[in-house]
N, CA, C and O atoms as a DFTB+ gen file, in Angstrom:
656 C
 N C O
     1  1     -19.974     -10.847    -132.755
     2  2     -20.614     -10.789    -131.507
     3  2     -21.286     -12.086    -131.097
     4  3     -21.720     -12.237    -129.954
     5  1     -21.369     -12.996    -132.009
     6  2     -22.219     -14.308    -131.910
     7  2     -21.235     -14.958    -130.966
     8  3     -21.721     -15.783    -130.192
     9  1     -20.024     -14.747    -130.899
    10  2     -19.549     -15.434    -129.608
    11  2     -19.240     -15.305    -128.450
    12  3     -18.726     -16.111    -127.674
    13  1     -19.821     -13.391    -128.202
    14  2     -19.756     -13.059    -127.084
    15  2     -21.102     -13.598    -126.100
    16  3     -21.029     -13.944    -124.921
    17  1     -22.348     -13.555    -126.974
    18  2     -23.555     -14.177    -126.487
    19  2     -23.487     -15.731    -126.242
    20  3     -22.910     -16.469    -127.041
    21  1     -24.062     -16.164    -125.177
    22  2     -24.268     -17.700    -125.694
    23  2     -25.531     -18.306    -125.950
    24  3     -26.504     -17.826    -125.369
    25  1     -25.640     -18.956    -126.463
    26  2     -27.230     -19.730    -126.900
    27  2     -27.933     -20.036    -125.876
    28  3     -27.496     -19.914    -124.732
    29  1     -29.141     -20.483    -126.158
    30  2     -29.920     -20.985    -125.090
    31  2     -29.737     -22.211    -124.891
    32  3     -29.652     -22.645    -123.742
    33  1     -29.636     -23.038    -126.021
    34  2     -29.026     -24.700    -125.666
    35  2     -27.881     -24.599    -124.951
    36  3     -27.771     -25.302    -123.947
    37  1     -27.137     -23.977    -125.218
    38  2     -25.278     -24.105    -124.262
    39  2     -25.767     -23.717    -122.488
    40  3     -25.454     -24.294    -121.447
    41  1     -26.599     -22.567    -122.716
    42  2     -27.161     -22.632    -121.605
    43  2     -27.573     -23.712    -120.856
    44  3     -26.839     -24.388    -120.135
    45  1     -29.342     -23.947    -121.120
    46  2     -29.158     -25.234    -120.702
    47  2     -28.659     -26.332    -120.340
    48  3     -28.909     -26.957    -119.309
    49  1     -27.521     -26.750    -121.667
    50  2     -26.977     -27.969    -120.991
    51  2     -25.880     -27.903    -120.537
    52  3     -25.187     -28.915    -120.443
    53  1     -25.328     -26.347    -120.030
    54  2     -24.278     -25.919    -119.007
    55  2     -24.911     -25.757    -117.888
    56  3     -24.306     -25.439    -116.864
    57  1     -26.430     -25.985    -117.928
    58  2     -26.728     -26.131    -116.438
    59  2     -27.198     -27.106    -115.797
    60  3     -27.172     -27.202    -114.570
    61  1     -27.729     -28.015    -116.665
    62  2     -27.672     -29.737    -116.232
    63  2     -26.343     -30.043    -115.927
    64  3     -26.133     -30.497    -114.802
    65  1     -25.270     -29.871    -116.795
    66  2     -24.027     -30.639    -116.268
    67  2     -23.492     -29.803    -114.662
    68  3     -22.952     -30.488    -113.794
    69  1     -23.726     -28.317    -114.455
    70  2     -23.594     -27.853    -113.559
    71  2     -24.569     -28.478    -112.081
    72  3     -24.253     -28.847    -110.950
    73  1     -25.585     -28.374    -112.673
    74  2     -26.396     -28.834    -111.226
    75  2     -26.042     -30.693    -111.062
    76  3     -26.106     -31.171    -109.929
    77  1     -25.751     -31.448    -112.042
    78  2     -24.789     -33.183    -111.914
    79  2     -23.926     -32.796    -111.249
    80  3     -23.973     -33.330    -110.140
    81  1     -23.009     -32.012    -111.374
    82  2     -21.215     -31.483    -110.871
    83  2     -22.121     -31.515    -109.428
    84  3     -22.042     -32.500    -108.693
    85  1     -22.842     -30.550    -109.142
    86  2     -22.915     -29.714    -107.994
    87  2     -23.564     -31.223    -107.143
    88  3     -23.104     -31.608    -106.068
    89  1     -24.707     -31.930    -107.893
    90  2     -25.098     -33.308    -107.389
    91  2     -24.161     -33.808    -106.900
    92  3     -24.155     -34.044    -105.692
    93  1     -23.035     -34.130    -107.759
    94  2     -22.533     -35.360    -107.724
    95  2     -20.705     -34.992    -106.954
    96  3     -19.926     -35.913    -106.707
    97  1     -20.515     -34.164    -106.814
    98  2     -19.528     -33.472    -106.090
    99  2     -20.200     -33.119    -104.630
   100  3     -19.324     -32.964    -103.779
   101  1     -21.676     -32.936    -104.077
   102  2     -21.994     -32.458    -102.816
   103  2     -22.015     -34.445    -102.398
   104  3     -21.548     -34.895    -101.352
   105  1     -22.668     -35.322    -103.512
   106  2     -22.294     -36.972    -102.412
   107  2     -21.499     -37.183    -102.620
   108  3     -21.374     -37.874    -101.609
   109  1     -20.383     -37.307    -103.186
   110  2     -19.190     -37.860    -103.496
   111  2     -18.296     -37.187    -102.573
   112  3     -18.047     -37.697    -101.481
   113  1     -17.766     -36.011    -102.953
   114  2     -16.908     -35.377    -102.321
   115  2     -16.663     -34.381    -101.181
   116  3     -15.630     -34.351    -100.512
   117  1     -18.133     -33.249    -100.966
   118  2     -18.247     -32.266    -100.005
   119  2     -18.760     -33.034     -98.831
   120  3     -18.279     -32.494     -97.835
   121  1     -19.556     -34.100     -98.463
   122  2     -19.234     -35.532     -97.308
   123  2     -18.353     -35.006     -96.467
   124  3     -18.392     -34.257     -95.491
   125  1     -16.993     -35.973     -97.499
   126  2     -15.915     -36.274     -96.857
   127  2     -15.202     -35.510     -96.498
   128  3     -14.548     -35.597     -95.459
   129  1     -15.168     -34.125     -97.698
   130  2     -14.354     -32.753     -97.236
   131  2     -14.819     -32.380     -96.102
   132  3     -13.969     -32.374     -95.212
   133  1     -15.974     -32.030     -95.765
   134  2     -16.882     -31.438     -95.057
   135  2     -16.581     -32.415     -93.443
   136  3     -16.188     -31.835     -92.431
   137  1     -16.772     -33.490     -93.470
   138  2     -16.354     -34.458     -92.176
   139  2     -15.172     -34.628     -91.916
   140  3     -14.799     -34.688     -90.744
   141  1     -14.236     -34.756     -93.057
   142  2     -12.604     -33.895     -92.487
   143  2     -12.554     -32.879     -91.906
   144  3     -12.012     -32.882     -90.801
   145  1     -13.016     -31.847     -92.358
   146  2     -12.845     -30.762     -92.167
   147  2     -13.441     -30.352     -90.397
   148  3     -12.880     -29.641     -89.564
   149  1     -14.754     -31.110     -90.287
   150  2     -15.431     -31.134     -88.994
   151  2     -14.550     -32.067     -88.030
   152  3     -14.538     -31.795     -86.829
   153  1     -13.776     -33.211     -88.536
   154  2     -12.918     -33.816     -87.933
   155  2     -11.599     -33.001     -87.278
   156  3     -10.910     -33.072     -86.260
   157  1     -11.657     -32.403     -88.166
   158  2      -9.717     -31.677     -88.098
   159  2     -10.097     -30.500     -86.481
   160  3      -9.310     -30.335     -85.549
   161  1     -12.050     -29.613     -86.663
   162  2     -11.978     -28.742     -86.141
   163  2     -12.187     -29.417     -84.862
   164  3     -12.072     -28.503     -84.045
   165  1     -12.432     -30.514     -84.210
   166  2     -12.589     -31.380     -82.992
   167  2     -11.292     -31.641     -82.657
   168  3     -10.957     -31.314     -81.518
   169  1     -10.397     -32.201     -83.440
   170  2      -9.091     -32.676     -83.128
   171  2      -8.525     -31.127     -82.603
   172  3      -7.945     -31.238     -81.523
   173  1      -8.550     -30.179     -82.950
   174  2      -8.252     -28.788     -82.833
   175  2      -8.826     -28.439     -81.570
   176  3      -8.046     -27.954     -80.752
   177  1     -10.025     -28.582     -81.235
   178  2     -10.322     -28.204     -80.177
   179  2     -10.311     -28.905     -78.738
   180  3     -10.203     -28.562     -77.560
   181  1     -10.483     -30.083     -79.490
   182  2      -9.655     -31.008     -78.052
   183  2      -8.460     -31.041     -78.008
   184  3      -8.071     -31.743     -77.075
   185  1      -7.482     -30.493     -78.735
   186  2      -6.212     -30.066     -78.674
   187  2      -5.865     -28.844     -77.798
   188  3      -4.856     -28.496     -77.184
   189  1      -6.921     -28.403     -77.956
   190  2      -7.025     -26.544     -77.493
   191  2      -7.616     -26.855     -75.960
   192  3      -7.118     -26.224     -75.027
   193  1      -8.472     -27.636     -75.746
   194  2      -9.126     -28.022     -74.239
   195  2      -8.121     -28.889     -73.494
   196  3      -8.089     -28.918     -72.264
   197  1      -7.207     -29.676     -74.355
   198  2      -6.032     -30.542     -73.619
   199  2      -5.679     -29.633     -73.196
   200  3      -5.816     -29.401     -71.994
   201  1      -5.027     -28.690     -74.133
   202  2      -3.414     -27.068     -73.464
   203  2      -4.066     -26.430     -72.498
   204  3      -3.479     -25.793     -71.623
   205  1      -5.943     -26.602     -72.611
   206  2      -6.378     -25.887     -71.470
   207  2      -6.451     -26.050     -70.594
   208  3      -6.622     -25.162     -69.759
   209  1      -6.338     -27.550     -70.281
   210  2      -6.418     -28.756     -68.721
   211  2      -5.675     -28.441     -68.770
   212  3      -5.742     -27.215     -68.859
   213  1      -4.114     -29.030     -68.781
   214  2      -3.012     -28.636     -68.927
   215  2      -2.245     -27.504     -67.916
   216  3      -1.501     -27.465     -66.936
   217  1      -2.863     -26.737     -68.729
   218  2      -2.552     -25.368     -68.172
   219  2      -2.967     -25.064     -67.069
   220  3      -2.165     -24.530     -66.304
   221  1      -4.414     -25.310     -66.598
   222  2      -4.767     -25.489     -65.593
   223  2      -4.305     -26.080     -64.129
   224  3      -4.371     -25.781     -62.937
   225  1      -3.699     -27.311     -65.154
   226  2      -3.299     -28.686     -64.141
   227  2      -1.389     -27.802     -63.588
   228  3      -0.569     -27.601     -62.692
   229  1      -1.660     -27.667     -64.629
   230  2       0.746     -26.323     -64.003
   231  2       0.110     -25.274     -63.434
   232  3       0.837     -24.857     -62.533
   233  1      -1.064     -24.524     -63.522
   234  2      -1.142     -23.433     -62.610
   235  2      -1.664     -24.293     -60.981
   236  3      -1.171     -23.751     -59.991
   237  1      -2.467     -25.375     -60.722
   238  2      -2.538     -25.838     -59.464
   239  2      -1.472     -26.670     -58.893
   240  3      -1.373     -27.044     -57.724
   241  1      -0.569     -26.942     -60.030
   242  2       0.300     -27.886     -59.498
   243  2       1.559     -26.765     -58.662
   244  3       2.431     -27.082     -57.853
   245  1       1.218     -25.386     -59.243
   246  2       2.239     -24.496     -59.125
   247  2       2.167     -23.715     -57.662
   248  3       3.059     -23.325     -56.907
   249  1       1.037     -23.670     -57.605
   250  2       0.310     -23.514     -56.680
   251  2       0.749     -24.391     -55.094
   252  3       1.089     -23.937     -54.001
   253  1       0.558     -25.784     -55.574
   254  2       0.577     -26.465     -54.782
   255  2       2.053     -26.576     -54.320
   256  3       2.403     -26.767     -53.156
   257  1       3.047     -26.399     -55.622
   258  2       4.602     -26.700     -55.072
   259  2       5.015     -25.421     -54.204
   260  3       5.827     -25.441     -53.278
   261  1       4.320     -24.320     -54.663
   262  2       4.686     -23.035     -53.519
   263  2       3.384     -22.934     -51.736
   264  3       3.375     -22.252     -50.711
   265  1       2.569     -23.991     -52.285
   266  2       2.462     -23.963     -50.712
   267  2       2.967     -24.915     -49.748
   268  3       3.283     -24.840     -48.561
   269  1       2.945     -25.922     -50.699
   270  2       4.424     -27.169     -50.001
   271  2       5.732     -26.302     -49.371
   272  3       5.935     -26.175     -48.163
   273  1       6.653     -25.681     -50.537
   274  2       7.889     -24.950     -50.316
   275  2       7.579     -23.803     -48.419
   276  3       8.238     -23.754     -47.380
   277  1       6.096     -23.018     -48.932
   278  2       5.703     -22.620     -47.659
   279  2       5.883     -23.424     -46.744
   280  3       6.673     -23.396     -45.801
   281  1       5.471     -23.820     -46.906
   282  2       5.289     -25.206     -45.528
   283  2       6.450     -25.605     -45.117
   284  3       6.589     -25.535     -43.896
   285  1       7.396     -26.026     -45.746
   286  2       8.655     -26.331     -45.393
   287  2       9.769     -25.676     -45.012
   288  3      10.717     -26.022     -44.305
   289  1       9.436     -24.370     -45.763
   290  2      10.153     -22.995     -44.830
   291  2       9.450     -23.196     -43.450
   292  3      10.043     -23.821     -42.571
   293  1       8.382     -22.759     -43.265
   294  2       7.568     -22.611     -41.964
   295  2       7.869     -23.804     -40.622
   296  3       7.987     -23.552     -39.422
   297  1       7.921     -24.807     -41.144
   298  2       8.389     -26.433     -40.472
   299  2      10.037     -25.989     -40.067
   300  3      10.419     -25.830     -38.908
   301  1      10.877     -25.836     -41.257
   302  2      12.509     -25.698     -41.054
   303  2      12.417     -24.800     -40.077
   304  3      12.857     -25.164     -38.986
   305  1      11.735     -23.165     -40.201
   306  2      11.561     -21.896     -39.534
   307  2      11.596     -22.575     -37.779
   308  3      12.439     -22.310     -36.922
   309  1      10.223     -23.627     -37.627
   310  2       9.863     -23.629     -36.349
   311  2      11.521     -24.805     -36.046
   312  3      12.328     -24.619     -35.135
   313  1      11.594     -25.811     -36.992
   314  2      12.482     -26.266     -36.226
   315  2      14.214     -26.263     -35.801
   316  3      15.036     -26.954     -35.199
   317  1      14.116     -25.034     -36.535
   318  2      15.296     -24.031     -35.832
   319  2      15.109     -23.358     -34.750
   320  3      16.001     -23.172     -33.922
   321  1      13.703     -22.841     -34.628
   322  2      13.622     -22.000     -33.471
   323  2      13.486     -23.268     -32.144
   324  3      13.959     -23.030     -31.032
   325  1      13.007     -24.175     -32.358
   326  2      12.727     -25.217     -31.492
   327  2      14.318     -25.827     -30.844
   328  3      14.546     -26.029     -29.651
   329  1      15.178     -26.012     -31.858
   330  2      16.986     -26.304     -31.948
   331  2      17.227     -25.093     -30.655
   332  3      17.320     -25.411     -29.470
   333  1      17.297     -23.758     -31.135
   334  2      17.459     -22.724     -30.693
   335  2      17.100     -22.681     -29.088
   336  3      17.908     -22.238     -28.271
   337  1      15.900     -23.151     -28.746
   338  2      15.436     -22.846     -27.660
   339  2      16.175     -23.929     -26.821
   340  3      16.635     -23.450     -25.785
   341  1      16.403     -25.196     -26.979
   342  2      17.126     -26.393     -26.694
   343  2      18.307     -26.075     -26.360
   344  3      18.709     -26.498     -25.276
   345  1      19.020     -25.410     -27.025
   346  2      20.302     -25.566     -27.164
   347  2      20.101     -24.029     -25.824
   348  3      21.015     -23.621     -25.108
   349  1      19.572     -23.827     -25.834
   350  2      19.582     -22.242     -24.819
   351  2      19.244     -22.862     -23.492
   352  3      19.881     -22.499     -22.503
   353  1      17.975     -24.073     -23.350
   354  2      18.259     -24.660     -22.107
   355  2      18.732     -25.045     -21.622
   356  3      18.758     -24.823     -20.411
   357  1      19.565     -26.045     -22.308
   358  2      20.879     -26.794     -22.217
   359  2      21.722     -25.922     -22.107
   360  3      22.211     -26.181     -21.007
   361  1      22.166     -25.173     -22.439
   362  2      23.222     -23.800     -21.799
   363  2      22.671     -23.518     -20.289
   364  3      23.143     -23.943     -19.234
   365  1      21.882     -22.934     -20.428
   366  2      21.029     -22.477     -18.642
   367  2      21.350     -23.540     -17.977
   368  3      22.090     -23.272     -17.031
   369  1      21.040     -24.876     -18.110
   370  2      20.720     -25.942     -17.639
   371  2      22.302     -26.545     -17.009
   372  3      22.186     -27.529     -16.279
   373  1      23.353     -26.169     -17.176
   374  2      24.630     -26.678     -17.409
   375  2      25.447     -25.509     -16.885
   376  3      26.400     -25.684     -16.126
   377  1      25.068     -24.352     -17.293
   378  2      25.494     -23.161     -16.065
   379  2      25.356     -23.012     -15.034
   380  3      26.244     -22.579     -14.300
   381  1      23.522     -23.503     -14.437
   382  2      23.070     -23.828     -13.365
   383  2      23.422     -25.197     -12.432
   384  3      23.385     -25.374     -11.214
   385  1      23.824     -26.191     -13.697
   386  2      24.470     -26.955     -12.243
   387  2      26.262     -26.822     -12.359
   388  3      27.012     -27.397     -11.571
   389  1      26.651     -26.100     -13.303
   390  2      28.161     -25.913     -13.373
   391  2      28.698     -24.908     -11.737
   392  3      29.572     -25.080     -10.887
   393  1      27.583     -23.840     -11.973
   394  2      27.069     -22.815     -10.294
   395  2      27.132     -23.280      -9.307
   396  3      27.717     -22.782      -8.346
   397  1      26.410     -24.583      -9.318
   398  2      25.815     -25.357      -8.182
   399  2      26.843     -26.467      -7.715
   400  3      27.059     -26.756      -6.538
   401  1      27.380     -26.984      -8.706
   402  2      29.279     -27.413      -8.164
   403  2      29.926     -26.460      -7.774
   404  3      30.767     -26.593      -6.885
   405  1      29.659     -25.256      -8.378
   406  2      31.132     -24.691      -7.863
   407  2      30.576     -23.936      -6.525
   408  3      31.526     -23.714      -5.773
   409  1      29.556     -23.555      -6.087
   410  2      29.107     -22.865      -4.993
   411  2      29.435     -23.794      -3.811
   412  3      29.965     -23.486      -2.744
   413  1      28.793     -25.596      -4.436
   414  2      28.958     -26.407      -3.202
   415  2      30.882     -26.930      -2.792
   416  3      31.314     -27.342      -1.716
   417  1      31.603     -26.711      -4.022
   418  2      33.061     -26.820      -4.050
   419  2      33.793     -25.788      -2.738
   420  3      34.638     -25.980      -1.863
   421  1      32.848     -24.509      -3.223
   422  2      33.249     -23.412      -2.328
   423  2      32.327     -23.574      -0.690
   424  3      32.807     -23.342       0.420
   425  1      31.313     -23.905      -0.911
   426  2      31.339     -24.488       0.655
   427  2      32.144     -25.240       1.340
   428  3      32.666     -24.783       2.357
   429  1      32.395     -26.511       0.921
   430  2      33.093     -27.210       1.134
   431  2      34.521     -26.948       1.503
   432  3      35.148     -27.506       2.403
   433  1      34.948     -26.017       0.680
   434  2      36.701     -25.453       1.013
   435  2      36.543     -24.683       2.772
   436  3      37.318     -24.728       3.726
   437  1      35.245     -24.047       2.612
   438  2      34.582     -22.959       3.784
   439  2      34.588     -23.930       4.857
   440  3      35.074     -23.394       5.853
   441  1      34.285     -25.020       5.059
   442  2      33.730     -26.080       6.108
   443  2      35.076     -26.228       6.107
   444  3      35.435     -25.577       7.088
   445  1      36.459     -26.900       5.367
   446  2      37.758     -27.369       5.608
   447  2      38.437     -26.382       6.235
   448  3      38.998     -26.538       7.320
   449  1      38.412     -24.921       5.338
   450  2      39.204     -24.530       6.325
   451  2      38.386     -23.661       7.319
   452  3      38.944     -22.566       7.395
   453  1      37.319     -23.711       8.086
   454  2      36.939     -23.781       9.466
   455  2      36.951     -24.992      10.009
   456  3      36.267     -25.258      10.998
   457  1      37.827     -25.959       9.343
   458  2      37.949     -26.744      10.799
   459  2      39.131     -26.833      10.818
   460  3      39.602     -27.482      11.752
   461  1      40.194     -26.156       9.689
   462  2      41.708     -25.710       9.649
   463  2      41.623     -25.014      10.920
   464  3      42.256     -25.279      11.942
   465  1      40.783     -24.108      10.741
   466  2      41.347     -22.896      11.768
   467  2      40.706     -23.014      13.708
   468  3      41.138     -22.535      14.756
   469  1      39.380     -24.004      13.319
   470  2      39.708     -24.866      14.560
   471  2      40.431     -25.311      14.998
   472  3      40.795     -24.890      16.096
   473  1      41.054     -26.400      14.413
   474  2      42.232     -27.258      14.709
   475  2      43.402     -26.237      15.344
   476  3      43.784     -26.161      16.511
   477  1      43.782     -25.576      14.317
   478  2      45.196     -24.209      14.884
   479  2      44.406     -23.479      15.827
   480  3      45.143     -22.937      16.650
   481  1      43.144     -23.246      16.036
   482  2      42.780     -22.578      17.818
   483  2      43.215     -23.301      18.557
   484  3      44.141     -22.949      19.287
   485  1      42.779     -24.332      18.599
   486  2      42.963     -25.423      19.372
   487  2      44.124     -25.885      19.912
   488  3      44.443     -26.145      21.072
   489  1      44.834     -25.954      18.631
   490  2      46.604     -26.298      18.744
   491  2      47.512     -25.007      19.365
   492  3      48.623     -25.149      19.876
   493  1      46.896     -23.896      19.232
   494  2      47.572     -22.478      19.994
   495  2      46.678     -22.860      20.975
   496  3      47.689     -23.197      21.591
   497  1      45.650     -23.174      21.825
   498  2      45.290     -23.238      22.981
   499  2      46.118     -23.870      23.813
   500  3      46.709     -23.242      24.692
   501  1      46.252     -25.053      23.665
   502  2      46.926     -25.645      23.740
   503  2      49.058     -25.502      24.259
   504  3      49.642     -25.973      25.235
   505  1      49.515     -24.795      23.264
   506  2      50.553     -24.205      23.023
   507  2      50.666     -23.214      24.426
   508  3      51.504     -23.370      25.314
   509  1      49.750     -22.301      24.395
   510  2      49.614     -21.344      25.477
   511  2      49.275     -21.832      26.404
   512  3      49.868     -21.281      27.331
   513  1      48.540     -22.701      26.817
   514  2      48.313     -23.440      28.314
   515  2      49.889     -24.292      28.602
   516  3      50.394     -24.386      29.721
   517  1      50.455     -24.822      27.416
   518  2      51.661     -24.985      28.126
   519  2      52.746     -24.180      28.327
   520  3      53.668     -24.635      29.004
   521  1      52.830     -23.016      27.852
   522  2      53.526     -22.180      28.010
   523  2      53.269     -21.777      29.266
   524  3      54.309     -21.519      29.873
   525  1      52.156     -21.603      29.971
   526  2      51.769     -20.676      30.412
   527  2      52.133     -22.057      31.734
   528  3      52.876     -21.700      32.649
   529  1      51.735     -23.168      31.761
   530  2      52.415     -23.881      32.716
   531  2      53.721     -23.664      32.867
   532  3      54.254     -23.341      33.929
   533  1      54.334     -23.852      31.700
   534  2      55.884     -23.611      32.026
   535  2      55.975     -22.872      32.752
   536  3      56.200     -23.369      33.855
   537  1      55.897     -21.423      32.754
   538  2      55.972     -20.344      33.151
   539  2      55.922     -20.023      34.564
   540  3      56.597     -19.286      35.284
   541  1      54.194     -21.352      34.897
   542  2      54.054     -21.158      36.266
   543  2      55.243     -22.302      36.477
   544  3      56.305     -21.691      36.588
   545  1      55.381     -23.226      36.539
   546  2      56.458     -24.285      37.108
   547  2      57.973     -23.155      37.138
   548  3      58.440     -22.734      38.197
   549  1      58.408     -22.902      36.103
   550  2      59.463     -21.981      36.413
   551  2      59.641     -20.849      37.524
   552  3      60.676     -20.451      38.059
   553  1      58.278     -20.442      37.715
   554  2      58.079     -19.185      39.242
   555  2      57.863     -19.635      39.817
   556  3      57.774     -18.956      40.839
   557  1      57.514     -21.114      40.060
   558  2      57.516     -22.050      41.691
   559  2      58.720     -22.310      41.576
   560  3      59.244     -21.796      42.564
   561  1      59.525     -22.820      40.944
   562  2      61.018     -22.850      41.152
   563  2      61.948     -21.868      41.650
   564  3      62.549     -21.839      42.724
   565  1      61.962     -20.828      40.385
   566  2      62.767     -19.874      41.034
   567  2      62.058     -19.136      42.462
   568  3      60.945     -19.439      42.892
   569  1      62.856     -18.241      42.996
   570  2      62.518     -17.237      43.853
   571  2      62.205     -15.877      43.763
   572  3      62.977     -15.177      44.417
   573  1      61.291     -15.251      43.142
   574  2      61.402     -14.010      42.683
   575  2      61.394     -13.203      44.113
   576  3      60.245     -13.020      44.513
   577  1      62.193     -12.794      44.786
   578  2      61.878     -11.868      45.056
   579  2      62.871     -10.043      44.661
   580  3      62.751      -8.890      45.076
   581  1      63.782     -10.763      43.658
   582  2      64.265      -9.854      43.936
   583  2      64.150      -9.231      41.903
   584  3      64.055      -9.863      40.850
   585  1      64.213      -8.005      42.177
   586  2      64.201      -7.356      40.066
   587  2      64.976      -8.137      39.339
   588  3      64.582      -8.654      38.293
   589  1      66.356      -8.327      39.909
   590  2      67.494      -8.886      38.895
   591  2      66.695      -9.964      38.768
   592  3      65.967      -9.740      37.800
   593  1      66.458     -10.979      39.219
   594  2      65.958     -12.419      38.874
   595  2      64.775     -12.530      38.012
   596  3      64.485     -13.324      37.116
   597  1      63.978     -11.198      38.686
   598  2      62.595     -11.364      37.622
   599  2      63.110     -11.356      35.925
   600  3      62.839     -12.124      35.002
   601  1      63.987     -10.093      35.997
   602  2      64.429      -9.769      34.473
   603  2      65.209     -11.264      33.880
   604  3      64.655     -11.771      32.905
   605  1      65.972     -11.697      34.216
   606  2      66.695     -12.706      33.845
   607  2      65.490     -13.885      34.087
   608  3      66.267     -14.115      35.014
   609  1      64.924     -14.379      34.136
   610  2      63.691     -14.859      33.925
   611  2      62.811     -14.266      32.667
   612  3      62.412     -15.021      31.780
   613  1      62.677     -13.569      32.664
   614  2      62.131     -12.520      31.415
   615  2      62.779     -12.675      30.157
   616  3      62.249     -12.895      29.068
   617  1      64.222     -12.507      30.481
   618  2      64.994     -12.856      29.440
   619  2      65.377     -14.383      28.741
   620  3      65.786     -14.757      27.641
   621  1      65.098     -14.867      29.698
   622  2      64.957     -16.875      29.354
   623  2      63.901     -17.072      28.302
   624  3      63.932     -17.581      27.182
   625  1      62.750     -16.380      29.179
   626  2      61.731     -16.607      28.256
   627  2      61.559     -16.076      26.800
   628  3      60.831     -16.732      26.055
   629  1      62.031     -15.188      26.427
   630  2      61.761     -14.303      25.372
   631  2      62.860     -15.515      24.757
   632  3      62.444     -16.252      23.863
   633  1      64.253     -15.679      25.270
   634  2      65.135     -16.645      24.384
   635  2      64.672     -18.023      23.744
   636  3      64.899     -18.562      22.661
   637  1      63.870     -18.396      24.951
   638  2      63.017     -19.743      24.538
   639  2      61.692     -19.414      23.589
   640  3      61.167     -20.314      22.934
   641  1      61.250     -18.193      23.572
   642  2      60.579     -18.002      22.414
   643  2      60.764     -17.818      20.960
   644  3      60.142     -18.134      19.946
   645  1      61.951     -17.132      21.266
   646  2      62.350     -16.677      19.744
   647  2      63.344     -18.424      18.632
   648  3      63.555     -18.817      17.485
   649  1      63.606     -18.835      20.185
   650  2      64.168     -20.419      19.333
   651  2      62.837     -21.419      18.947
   652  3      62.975     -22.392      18.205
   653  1      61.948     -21.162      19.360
   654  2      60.914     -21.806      19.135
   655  2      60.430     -21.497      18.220
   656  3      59.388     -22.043      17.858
């Protein structure tokens, strides 16, 4: 059993060399462990606050590319409808004077031939005043007094009409 117990000297000077260890291992070595270790947890967390800017910086940037994209729908949106409206005046605009030729085209034909059909009044006025001289010069010539002559007179005329 004497070696399950230990002495009081082993004691002791297992606890001087323990409290040297514990001395001389807390300046020597738990320092540097210890300021690594405080080093590593900074590098870690400014690692962790970078991913957090970061992250931050893609959610506003994300932000920002979908209200741009808005915007540029909205801009394209108006300047189609703006195309749209253009292109609709310019239709109106080109119907209305395409109208406005052809209404004044059709006046114009209206004015020609009323002065067509002047002209041919005119030229049958004409026509009939000399006929109608003839007619008289021919009954100062002949002698009507009698039917046979009127008819044969009648009949001249209708001949000279129909050759005409």
């Amino acid at each position: 059993m004497d070696l399950l117990t230990p002495g009081t000297g082993l004691i002791f000077w297992q606890a001087i060399v323990f409290l040297l260890l514990v001395l001389l291992l807390s300046r020597l070595a738990w320092k540097p462990i210890l300021s690594s270790l405080k080093e590593r947890e900074q590098s870690i967390q400014s690692a962790l606050d970078t991913a957090e800017k970061a992250r931050a910086e893609m959610t506003r940037l994300q932000a920002d590319n979908e209200k741009l994209l808005r915007e540029a729908r909205e801009e394209r949106d108006k300047m189609l409808k703006e195309a749209r409206e253009v292109t609709n005046r310019m239709k109106e605009e080109a119907q209305l004077d395409a109208k406005k030729a052809a209404d004044k085209i059709i006046d114009d034909a209206r004015a020609a031939i009323q002065i067509e059909k002047q002209a041919a009044m005119k030229d049958v006025r004409t026509q009939v005043a000399m006929f109608s001289l003839q007619v008289a010069e021919r009954l100062m010539k002949k002698n009507l007094s009698t039917d046979k002559a009127q008819k044969e007179l009648v009949e001249e005329f209708i001949k000279d009409l129909k050759v005409n």
